[in-house]
C-alpha positions in Angstrom: 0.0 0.0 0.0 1.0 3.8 -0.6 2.3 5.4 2.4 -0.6 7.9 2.7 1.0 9.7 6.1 4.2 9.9 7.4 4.9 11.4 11.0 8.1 12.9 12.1 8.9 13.0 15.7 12.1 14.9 16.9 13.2 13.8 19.7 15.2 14.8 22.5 15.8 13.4 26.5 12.0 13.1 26.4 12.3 10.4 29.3 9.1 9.0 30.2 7.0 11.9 28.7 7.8 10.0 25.1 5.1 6.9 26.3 1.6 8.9 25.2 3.1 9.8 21.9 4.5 6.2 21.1 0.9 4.9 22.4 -1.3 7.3 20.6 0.8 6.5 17.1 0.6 2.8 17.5 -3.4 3.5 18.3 -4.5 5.3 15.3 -7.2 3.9 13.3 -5.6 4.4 9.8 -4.3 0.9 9.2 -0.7 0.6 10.1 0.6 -0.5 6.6 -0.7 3.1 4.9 1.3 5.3 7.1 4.7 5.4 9.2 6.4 7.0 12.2 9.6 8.8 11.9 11.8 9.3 15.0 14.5 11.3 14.5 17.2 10.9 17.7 18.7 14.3 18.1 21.6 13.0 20.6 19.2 12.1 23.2 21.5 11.0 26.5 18.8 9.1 28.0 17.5 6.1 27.8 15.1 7.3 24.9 17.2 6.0 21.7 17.3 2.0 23.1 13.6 2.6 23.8 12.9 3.6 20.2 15.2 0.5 18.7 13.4 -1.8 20.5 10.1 -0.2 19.5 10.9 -0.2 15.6 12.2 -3.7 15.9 8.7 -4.7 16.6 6.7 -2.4 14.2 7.5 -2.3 10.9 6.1 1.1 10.2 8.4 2.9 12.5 11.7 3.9 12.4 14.3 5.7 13.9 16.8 7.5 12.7 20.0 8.7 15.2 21.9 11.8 14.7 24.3 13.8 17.1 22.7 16.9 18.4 22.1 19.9 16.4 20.2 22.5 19.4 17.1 22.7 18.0 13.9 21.1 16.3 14.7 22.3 12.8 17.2 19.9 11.9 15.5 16.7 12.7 12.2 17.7 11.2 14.2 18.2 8.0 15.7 14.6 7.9 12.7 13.3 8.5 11.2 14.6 6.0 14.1 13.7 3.6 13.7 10.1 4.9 10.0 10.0 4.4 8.0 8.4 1.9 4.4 9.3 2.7 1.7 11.3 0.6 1.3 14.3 3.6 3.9 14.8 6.3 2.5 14.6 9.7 4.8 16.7 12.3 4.3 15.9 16.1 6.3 16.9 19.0 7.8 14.0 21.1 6.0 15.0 24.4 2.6 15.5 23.0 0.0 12.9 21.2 -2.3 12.0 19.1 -6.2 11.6 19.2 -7.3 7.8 17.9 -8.3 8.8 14.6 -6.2 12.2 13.8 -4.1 10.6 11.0 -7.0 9.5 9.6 -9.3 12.4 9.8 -7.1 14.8 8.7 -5.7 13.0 5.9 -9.1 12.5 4.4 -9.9 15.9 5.1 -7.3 17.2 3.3 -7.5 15.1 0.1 -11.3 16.0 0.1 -10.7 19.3 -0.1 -6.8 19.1 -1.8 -5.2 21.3 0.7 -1.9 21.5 0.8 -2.1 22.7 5.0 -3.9 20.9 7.4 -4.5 22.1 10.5 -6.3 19.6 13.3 -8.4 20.7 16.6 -6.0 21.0 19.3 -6.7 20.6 23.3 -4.0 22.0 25.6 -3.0 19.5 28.4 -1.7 22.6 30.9 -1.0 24.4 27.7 -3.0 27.3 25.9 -4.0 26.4 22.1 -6.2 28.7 20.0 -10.2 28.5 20.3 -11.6 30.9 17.9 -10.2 29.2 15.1 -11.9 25.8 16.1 -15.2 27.1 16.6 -16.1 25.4 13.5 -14.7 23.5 10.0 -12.6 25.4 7.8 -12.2 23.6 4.6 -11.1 26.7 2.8 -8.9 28.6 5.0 -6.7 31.9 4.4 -4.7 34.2 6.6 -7.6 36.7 5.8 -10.7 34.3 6.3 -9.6 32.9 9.5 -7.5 33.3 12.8 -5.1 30.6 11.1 -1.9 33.2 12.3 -3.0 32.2 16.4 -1.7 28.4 15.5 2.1 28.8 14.3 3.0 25.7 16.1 4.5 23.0 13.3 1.6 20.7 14.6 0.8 20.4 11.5 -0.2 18.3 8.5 1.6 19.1 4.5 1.5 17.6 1.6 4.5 16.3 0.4 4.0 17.9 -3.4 3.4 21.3 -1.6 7.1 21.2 0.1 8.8 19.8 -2.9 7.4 22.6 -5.2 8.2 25.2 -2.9 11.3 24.1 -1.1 10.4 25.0 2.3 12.0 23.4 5.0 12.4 24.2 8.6 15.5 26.5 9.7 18.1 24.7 10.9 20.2 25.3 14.1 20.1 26.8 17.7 17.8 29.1 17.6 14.1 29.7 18.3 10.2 30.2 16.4 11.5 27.9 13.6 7.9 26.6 13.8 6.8 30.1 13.1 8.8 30.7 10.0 8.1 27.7 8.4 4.3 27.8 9.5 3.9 31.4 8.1 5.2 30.7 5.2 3.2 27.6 4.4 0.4 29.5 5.1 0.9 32.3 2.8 2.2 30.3 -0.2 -0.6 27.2 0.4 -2.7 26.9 -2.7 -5.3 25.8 0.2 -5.2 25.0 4.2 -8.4 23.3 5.4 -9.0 23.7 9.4 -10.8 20.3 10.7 -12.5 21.4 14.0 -15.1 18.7 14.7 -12.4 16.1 16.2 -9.4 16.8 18.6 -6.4 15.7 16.7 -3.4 17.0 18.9 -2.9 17.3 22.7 -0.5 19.9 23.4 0.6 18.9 26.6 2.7 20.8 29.5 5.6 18.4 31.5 4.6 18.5 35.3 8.1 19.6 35.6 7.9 22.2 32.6 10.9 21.4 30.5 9.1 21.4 27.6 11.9 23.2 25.0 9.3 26.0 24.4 9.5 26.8 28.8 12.9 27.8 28.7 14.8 30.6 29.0 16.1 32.5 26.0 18.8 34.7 24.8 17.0 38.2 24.2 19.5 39.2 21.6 19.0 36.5 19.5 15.2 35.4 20.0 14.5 38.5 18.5 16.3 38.3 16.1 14.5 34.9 15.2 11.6 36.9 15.6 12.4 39.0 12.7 12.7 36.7 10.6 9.2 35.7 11.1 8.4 39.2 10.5 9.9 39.2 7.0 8.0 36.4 5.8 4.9 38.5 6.6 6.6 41.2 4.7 7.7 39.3 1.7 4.2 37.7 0.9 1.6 40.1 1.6 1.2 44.1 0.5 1.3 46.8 2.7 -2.2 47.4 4.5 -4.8 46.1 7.3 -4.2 42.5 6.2 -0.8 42.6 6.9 -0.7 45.0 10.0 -3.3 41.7 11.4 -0.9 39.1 11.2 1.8 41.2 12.5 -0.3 42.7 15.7 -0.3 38.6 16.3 4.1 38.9 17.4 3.4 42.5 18.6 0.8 41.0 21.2 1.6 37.7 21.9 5.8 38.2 21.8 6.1 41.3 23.2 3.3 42.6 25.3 1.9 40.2 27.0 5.5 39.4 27.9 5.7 42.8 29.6 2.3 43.1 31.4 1.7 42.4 35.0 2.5 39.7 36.9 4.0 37.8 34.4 6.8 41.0 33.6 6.9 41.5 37.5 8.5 38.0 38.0 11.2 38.1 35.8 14.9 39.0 37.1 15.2 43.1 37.2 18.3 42.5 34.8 16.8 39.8 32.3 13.2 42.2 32.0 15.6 45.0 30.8 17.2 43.1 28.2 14.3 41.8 26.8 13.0 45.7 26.9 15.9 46.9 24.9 15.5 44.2 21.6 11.7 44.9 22.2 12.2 48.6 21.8 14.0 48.2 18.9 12.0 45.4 17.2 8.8 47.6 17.8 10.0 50.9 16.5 12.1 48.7 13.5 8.9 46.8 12.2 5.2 47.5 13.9 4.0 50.5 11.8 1.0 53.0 12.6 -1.6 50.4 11.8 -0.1 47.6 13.6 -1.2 48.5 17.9 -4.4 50.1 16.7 -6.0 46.9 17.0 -4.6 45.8 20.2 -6.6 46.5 23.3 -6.6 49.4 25.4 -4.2 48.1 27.9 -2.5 46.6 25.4 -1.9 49.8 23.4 -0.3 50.8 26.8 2.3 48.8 27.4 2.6 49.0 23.6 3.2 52.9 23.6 5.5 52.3 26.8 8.0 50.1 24.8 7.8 51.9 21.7 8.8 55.2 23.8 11.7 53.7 25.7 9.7 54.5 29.4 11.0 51.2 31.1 10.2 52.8 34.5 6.6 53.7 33.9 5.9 50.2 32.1 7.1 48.5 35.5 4.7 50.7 37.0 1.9 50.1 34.6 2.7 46.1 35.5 2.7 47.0 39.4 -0.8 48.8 38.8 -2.4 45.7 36.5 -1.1 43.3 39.1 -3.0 45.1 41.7 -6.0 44.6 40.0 -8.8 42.1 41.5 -12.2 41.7 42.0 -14.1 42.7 44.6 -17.5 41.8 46.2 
């Protein structure tokens, strides 16, 4: 039979957290023999890579591929799908899962309505995932029909024809947001992306002990400048106008101010909040023009104005003020 998905799972020290994933791959209900599994070792120095031998010695549809470590997701993603055969690519992480029949679903979804994105329901598991965009089915999607720009994890499924005629491919490296330059893109240069919303395909799930990669600490400097690059893959394949100021507000809010709001700015390191204040200031007065906090909201637009100005002291005030906010009865 033709290999109708293949998944690709980087993988990395997962430990124990690896088990869902492995079970909710070996569960699905498309039959085993029209799609494969993908593991991609990136140096793990647990006991992860003998656990994934063993596992593809007694399933022929997976397979595991061992490579030293190269930092990041990017790399692994893009040797598995150099090493893959199927007709979409599936992309998982190796701590999250799988609902029963997502390969499935999505797969028939997506030749039903020959996207070349497909983007499944997803349930956080201590996580946040978007909810607007699965309020309902999507089988024609664009950046300017739907919220697709609120999901730029890589959780995603493509069509193999879609990457080979475009070339994209995850970057490569340490670094951070390769998922959201490669997800941008595929959005904007997709012939079609079809949103299934009726079935929960993907469980983003939170470690109890929050080592997830995403959790960690970063390097202001050069998250940022990750960040950009995002940015200029906005910038390359849209025009100047509302459209485009939308999908940018999404980095402006998500990246930057809700980053410096209340509590959340309040319990950072004095030192580390005014790094990330100085790339922010930069980034903000370098790529978010006049249209682009408008649509933010109003306390947003605050803490938006604050950066843009360079008035670190009164944004930690305006955070000490937010986090003194409560209810009363």
């Amino acid at each position: 039979m033709p290999v109708k998905v293949s998944v690709i799972v980087p993988v990395y020290n997962p430990g124990p957290y690896i088990e869902d994933c492995v079970a909710s791959l070996l569960r699905q209900s498309l039959p085993a023999d029209e799609y494969e599994v993908i593991f991609v070792d990136d140096g793990s120095t647990d006991a992860t890579p003998a656990r994934l031998d063993r596992l593809a010695a007694g399933h022929p549809q997976i397979q595991v591929i061992h490579q030293p470590n190269s930092g990041w997701s990017g790399k692994p993603r893009n040797v598995g799908i150099a090493a893959s055969r199927g007709e979409f690519l599936m992309f998982v992480d190796n701590d999250d899962y799988l609902g029963d029949e997502a390969l499935e679903r999505m797969y028939a979804y997506g030749v039903a309505h020959q996207a070349d994105v497909i983007v499944g329901k997803m349930a956080g598991k201590g996580r946040p995932v978007p909810v607007e965009l699965f309020r309902r089915n999507h089988p024609r999607a664009t950046v300017d029909s739907a919220p697709l720009i609120d999901s730029l994890t890589p959780h995603k499924m493509v069509r193999r024809a879609f990457l080979e005629r475009t070339g994209l491919r995850f970057p490569e490296g340490r670094r951070r947001l390769e998922d959201h330059v490669f997800v941008a893109e595929a959005y904007l240069r997709a012939d079609n992306v079809s949103v299934l919303s009726d079935y929960v395909c993907y469980y983003h799930v939170k470690r109890d002990d929050a080592s997830n990669a995403g959790f960690q600490p970063f390097d202001p400097v050069g998250y940022f400048a990750n960040l950009r690059e995002a940015l200029d893959v906005v910038e390359r394949y849209t025009e100047p106008g509302p459209l485009r100021d939308r999908l940018l507000r999404r980095w402006l809010r998500v990246e930057i101010v809700d980053r410096m709001s209340g509590r959340r700015l309040l319990g950072l390191p004095d030192d580390y909040r005014r790094q990330l204040f100085r790339e922010m200031h930069e980034v903000v007065l370098e790529r978010f023009g006049p249209g682009v906090a408008p649509g933010l909201r109003p306390g947003q637009r605050i803490v938006a104005a604050l950066i843009r100005d360079d008035r670190y002291d009164d944004l930690v005030a305006q955070a000490e003020w937010e986090a003194g906010v409560g209810p009363g009865a």
